[in-house]
C-alpha positions, 0 to 999 in steps of 0.5 A: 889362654890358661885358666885359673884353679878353683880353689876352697879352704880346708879348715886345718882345725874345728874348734868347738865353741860352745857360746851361752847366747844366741847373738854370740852362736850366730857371729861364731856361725858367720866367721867359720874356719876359713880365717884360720885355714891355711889348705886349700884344695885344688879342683879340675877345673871345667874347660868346656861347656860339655867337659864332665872329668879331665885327665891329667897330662903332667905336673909342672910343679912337684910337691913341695914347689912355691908357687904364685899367684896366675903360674901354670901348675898343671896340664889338664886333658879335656874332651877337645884339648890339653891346657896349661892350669895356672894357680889362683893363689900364692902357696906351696904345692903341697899335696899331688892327690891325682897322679899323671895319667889319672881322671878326675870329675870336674870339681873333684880336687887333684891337689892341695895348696898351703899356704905356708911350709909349716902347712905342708905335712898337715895338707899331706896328712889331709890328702892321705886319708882322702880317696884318691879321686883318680878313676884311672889307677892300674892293678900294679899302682893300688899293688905297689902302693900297699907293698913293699918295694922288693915285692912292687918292683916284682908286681910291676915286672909281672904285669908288664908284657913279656917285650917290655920286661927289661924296660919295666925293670930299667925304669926303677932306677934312680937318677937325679930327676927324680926325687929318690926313684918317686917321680921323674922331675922334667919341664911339659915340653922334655916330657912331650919330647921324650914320647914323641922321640921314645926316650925313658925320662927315667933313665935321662939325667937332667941338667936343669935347675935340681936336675930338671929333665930338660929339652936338650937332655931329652935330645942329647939321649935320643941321639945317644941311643940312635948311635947305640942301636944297630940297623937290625936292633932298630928295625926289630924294636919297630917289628916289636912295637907295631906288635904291641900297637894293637893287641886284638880281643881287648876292650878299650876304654874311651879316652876323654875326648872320644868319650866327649864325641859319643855324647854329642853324636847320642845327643844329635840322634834326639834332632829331626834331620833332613839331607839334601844333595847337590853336584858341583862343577869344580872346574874353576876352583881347581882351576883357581887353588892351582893358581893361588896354592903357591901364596898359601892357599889352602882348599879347606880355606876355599871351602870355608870362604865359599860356603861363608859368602853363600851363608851370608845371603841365607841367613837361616841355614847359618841359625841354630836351636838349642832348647826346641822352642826357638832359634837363634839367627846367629850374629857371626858366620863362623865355620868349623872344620872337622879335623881328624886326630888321634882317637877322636876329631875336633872341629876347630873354627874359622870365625867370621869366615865371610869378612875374611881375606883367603889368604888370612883365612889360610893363615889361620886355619893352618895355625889352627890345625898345628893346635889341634893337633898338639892339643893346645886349642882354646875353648873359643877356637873349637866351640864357636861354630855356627856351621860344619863342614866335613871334607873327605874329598882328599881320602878320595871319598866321593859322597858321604853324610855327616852327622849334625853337631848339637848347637847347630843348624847343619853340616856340609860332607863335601866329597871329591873333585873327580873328572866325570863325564857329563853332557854338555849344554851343545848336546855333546859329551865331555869331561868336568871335574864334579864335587858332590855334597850332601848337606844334613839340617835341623828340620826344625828351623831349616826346610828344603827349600832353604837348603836348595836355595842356598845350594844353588848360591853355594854353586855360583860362587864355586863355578865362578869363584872370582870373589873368594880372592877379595 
C-alpha cells in the first residue's frame, strides 16, 4: 500500500500589507499566503511507528515531470522496508532537494511540487538557497558541486579506489538517459535490475519513452557484456570485487534499518526478563512435515501454527505491556518470525496465526519472506506481532536466547531437531530427535508458572500434532 506525501505551501511572495484598523489586520492574519502560493514542498514521509529518517531509494519521477494526484514519485528506505511514495496533489516535480542515496528526518522536505510551469524556476530558486536535508553527501559530491567539471571529474577519480578507477571515469559519459551527463533517467525495476546484474546504468542507452532505461535495456547490456567478457576476466572482476566487499579497519555507519534494530534491542534492556527452557521430542513433527513438505509446508509455518494453538489457551503469554502500568490481552494471536536480511532482520507477521489452515499459512509466509527480502513489506505485515519466534534450528544451532522486542509479551529461540540419545519409559536407552527452546518474557505481566504451563500445551501438541493439519 503506498503512502501519501505530506505536503505544505510555500508562499512564492510575503506581501506587506499595512491595514489602518484592527478588524482589517485580523482578516489579513486569517487569509496568509497560501491562496496565492503556488509551492509545495514534499516531506519524508513516517512509514512506521519507530521510523525517525529514511533514505531515498530512487526517483520515479525527474525534474520537471507532471505529476497526479495518488502517482508514485518516490521509493523511500525506511528502518523495515522500501516503499512506493505517491503525491497528494496535481503539479510539477519541480525541485529534487535529496538526491538518491540521501538521508532525510521525517518531516524534512525532499522535494518541491509547483503547481504550474510557470512556478518551476521559482521552486528551484527556493530550494537552492535551502540546505540540503540529506545527511548523506560524499567528500566527492559537496567537491563536485562547488568546481568546475574538468576539475570534479578529477576529484571523483581521486576518491574513488584504485579497482575502479576506469568505471568511475566511464560513468561520466553521456547517453540519452541521462539528461546532459546530470542523472541517468531509468524505470525502479532497470535500476534494481542493474545492481543485482552489475550493469552501469550510465553507460546503458534507454529505449523507453525520452530514452528511459528500461528493464529489457538493462538485460540486453547484461548479456552484452557476458559475451564481452572472457572466463579469466570474469573470474578476476569476481577476485576483485570480493576484495573490495569488505575493506577491514573502516568504521561503518548503521544503515536505516540496523539503525532502527539498535534502538529496539536499547529499548528492550529497560524490560525485566525472565527465561525459561523446555525439550521437545520432534518425532512426529518430523515425521509430519516429511509427509506434507511436498503441498508446501513449510517447518516455520508448523511452528508458528503450533505455538498459536498452545497461545490460544494461554492467553496471557499472547498480552504485552507498553506503558508499565497495564497490559493488553491482545484481540488476535499474531506470530511474527525473524527473518534474517542484508544488514539487519525483519520480523514479518503471521496474523491470526490459530484460525489459519497450514497449508494457507505456508502460502503466506513464503510470500511474506519474497517481501521481506525485497524490501517491499507494509507496515501491517512487520508491526502487528503479538508474539516472536526466532528459529536457528536450520543454521544447526541447537539452544540459544532471544532478545525481547519492545511491545511484546515474549519471544520463542527454537533450536535444532537433532537425534539424541535418551531413556525410554521401559528403562532402556534409545534414540529421539529433541528440539530445545528457550522462551524470554516480560516478567512483568507473565511468570513462571504461565510459561511452564504453556510450554507443556506447546509440547502436546508438537509430540502429537494431529490438529496442526485442521
Amino acid at each position: 500500500m503506498a503512502h501519501l506525501l505530506n505536503t505544505s505551501f510555500i508562499p512564492s511572495s510575503s506581501p506587506t500589507l499595512r491595514p489602518r484598523n484592527p478588524t482589517v489586520l485580523i482578516q489579513t492574519r486569517r487569509a496568509p499566503t497560501r491562496i496565492v502560493a503556488k509551492i509545495r514542498e514534499i516531506f519524508m514521509p513516517a512509514l512506521s511507528s519507530t521510523m525517525t529518517e529514511g533514505k531515498i531509494v530512487s526517483w520515479m519521477k525527474s525534474e520537471g515531470d507532471k505529476l497526479s494526484k495518488g502517482e508514485s514519485v518516490v521509493v523511500v528506505e525506511s528502518d523495515k522496508a522500501d516503499m512506493d511514495v505517491e503525491t497528494f496533489y496535481d503539479g510539477y516535480l519541480a525541485a529534487i532537494m535529496v538526491e538518491e542515496g540521501g538521508v532525510a528526518p521525517v518531516g524534512s522536505a525532499i522535494a518541491l511540487l509547483a503547481e504550474s510551469e510557470a512556478e518551476i524556476a521559482d521552486a528551484k530558486s527556493k530550494a537552492a538557497s535551502t540546505s540540503p536535508s540529506s545527511s548523506s553527501s560524499s567528500a566527492a559530491e559537496v567537491a563536485a558541486e562547488n568546481v568546475g567539471p574538468t576539475v570534479a571529474a578529477e576529484v571523483a577519480v581521486a576518491v574513488a579506489p584504485p579497482q575502479v578507477k576506469e568505471a568511475a571515469s566511464l560513468s561520466l559519459s553521456t547517453h540519452p538517459a541521462s539528461e546532459g551527463g546530470k542523472r541517468v533517467v531509468a524505470s525502479p525495476y532497470a535500476k534494481k535490475l542493474a545492481k543485482e546484474l552489475k550493469v552501469e546504468l550510465g553507460r546503458v542507452v534507454g529505449s523507453g519513452p525520452s530514452g528511459r532505461v528500461v528493464a529489457k535495456d538493462v538485460e540486453a547490456a547484461a548479456a552484452a557484456a557476458a559475451v564481452s567478457v572472457g572466463p579469466t576476466a570474469a573470474e578476476a572482476a569476481s577476485v576483485a570485487a570480493k576484495s573490495v566487499g569488505i575493506e577491514l579497519g573502516t568504521v561503518v555507519p548503521f544503515t536505516t534499518m540496523q539503525g532502527a534494530v539498535s534502538r529496539n534491542m536499547v529499548e528492550s534492556l529497560a524490560v525485566p526478563t525472565f527465561r525459561v527452557g523446555y525439550t521437545f521430542t520432534a518425532d512426529a513433527l518430523d515425521a509430519l512435515y516429511k509427509k506434507i513438505k511436498s503441498k508446501g509446508v513449510t517447518m516455520t509455518a508448523l511452528l508458528a501454527k503450533a505455538t498459536a494453538l498452545a497461545l490460544a489457551k494461554h492467553p496471557v503469554v499472547n498480552s504485552s505491556c507498553r506503558d508499565g502500568k497495564s497490559f493488553t490481552y491482545n484481540s488476535s494471536i499474531n506470530i511474527a518470525v525473524a527473518v534474517a536480511m542484508d544488514g539487519g532482520l525483519v520480523t514479518p507477521v503471521l496474523q491470526d496465526a490459530d484460525k489459519v489452515d497450514i497449508y494457507s499459512l505456508s502460502r503466506k509466509w513464503k510470500e511474506l519472506v519474497d517481501k521481506a527480502r525485497a524490501k517491499q513489506l507494509q507496515p501491517q505485515e512487520y508491526n502487528t506481532g503479538t508474539f516472536t519466534l526466532s528459529n536457528l534450528g536450520m543454521f544447526g544451532v541447537d539452544r540459544f536466547d532471544a532478545i525481547l522486542p519492545p511491545g511484546t509479551g515474549a519471544i520463542m529461540a527454537v533450536g535444532a531437531s537433532l537425534p539424541t540419545v535418551v531413556a525410554t519409559k521401559d528403562g532402556r536407552i534409545g534414540m529421539k530427535n529433541q528440539m530445545q527452546v528457550n522462551v524470554t518474557a516480560d516478567h512483568r505481566v507473565i511468570y513462571g508458572a504461565d510459561l511452564a504451563s504453556f510450554l507443556q500445551t506447546l509440547a502436546n501438541i508438537i509430540e502429537d500434532p494431529k490438529d496442526l493439519t485442521f
